[in-house]
C-alpha positions as CSV (number, residue, x, y, z in Angstrom):
1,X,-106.5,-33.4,221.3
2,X,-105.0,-36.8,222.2
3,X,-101.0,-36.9,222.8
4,X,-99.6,-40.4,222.9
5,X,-95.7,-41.4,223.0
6,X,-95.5,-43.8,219.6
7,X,-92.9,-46.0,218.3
8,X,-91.7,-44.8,214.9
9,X,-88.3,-46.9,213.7
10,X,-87.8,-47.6,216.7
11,X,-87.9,-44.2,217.9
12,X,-89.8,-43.1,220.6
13,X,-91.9,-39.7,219.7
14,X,-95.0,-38.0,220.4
15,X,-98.4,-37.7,218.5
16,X,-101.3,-35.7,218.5
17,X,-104.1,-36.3,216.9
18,X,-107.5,-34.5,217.2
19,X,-110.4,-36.0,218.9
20,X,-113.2,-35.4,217.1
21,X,-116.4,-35.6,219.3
22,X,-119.7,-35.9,217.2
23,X,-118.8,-37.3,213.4
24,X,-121.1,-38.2,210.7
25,X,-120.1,-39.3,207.0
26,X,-122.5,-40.7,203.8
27,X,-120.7,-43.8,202.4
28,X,-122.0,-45.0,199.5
29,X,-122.0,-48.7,198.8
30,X,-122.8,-50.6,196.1
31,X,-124.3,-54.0,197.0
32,X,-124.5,-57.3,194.8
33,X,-128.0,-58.9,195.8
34,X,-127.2,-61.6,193.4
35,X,-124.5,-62.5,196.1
36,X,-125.7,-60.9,199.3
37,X,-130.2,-61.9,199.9
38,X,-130.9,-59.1,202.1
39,X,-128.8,-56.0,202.3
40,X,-129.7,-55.2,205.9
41,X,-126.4,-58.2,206.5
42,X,-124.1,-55.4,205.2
43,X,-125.7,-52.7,207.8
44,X,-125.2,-55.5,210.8
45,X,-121.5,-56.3,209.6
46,X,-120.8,-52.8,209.6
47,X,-121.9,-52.2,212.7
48,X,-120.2,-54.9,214.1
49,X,-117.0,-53.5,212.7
50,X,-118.0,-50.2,214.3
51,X,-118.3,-51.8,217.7
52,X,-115.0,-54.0,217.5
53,X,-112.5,-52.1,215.3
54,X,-113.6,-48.9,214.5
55,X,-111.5,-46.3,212.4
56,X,-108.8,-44.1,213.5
57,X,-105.3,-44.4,215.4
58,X,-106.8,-44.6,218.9
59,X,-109.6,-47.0,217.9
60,X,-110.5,-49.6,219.9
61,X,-108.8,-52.2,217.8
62,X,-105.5,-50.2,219.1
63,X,-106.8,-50.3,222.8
64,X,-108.2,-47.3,222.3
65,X,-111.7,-45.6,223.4
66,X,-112.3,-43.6,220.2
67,X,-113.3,-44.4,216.6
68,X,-116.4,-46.1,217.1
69,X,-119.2,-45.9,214.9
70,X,-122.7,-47.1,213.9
71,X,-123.8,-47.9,210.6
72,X,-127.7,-47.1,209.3
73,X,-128.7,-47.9,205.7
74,X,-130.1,-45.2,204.0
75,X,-133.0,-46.2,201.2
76,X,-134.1,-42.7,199.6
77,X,-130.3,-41.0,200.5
78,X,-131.6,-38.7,202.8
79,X,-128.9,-37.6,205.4
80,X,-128.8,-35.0,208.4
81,X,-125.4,-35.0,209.3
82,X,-126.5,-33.7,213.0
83,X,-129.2,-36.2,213.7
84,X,-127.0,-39.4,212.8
85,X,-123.6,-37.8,214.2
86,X,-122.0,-40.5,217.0
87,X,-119.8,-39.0,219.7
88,X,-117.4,-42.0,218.5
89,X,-117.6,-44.1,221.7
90,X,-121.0,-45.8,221.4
């Protein structure tokens, strides 16, 4: 669990929000080739996102350690949740 004081309306209170330490999620994505040549740019600028930004409240866009991901295209939609699972910091 991660507690944090927060500013809320100027406000100071406390959050909690669970830390999560292995994640995996299917996203599916419909790509225009007549606009993007290869699709493997899509994996890289996701990936890149997933390195700088990431998703969540304490994500490193927020100064944060957590919320990082890695992004892997998938041709025949096969997915194993617990092979491709990221502890979030990587």
């Amino acid at each position: 669990m991660h507690v944090a004081r927060v500013v809320v309306q100027r406000s100071s209170v406390i959050r909690a929000r669970p830390e999560v330490e292995r994640w995996a999620c299917v996203l599916e994505l419909e790509i225009d080739l007549d606009f993007i040549a290869n699709a493997s740019i899509v994996e890289e600028l996701l990936n890149v996102s997933g390195r700088i930004s990431g998703v969540g409240d304490f994500r490193p866009q927020h100064s944060g350690p957590h919320g990082r991901y890695r992004a892997e295209l998938l041709e025949d939609h096969a997915f194993d949740a617990a092979t491709h699972a990221t502890d979030g910091t990587s």
